[in-house]
C-alpha positions in Angstrom: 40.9 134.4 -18.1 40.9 130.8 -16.3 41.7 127.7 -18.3 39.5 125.1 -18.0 41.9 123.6 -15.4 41.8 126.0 -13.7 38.4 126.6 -13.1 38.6 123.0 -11.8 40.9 123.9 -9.5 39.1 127.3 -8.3 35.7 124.6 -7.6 38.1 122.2 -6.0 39.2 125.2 -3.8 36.0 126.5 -3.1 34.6 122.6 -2.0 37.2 122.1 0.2 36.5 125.9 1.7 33.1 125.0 2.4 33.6 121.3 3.9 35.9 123.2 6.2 33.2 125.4 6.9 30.2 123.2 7.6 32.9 120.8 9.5 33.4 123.9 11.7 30.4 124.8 11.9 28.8 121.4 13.3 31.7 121.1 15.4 30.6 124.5 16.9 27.0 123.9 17.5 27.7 120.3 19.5 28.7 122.7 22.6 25.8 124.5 22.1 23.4 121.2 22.5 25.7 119.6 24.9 25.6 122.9 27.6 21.8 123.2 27.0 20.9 119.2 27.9 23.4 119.9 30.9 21.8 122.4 32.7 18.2 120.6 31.9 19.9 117.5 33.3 21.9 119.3 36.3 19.4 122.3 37.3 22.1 125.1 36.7 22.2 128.6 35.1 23.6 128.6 32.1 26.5 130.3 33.6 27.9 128.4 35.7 28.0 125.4 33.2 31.5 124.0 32.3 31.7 122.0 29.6 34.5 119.4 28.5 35.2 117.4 25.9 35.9 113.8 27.5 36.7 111.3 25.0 35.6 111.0 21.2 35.2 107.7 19.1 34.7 107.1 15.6 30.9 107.7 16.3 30.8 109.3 19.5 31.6 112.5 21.2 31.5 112.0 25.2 31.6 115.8 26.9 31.4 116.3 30.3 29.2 118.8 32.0 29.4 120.2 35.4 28.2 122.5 37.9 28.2 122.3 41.6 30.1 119.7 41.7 27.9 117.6 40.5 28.1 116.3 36.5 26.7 114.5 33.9 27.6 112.6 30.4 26.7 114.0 27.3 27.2 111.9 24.1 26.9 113.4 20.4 26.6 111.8 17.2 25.4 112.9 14.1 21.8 112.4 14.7 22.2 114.6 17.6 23.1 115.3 21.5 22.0 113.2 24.2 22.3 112.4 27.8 24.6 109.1 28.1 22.9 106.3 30.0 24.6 105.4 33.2 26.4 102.1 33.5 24.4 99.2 34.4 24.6 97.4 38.1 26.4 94.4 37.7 24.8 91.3 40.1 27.0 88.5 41.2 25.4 85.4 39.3 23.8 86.9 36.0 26.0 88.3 33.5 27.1 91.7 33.9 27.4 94.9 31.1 30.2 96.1 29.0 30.8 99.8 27.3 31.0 99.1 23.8 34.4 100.9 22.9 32.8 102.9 19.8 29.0 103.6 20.4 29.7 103.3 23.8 26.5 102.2 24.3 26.0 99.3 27.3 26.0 96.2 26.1 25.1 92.5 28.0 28.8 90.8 28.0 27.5 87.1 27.2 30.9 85.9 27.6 31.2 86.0 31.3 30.1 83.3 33.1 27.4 83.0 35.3 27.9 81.3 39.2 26.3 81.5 42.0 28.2 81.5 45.5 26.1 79.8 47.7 22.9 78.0 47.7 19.3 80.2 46.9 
C-alpha cells in the first residue's frame, strides 16, 4: 500500500507523463499544418513536399517548405500555422521595415532616418 507521499509522488509522475505527452503531441501535429498550408501555398502533391524546421523563437516556429524548387515560410504559434508574410520593399526616402527578432512579424523601423537624394 502507497503512503500518502507516495501517492503524491505517483500524481507527480503521472503529470509530468502527460505534459510530455501533450508537449509531444503538439509538437507532432505542427508538421502536419505546416505541410498542408505548403502545398496550398506551392501547388504540390503532398508527396513531394519537404518540410524543414528553419529557426524557432520564444513565440515562433519558422519551417521551410519546398517543392520544385520553389518554397515558402511557414510560421507556428500557439494559435495556429500560418503563411509568413514576405518582407516589405524598402524605398529610398521613407523609412524602411525590420523583422522583429521574436514574433517575427515586420515591423516599421522609426528610427531610420528619412532623406531624399535629389530634388522631387
Amino acid at each position: 500500500m502507497l503512503s500518502r507521499d507516495g501517492w503524491a509522488g505517483a500524481g507527480r509522475s503521472m503529470f509530468f507523463g502527460m505534459a510530455l505527452w501533450a508537449a509531444t503531441a503538439c509538437a507532432g501535429s505542427e508538421p502536419r499544418a505546416v505541410v498542408q498550408i505548403g502545398t496550398k501555398n506551392l501547388h504540390c502533391p503532398r508527396a513531394e513536399v519537404e518540410t524543414m524546421l528553419n529557426r524557432e523563437t520564444p513565440k515562433v516556429r519558422e519551417y521551410l517548405v519546398g517543392c520544385n524548387f520553389m518554397y515558402t515560410r511557414v510560421h507556428c504559434r500557439s494559435d495556429g500555422c500560418y503563411q509568413a508574410k514576405p518582407e516589405p520593399p524598402c524605398f529610398e526616402g521613407i523609412p524602411c521595415f525590420k523583422e522583429d527578432p521574436v514574433t517575427l512579424e515586420w515591423v516599421l523601423d522609426e528610427r531610420q532616418p528619412t532623406r531624399l537624394s535629389g530634388p522631387l
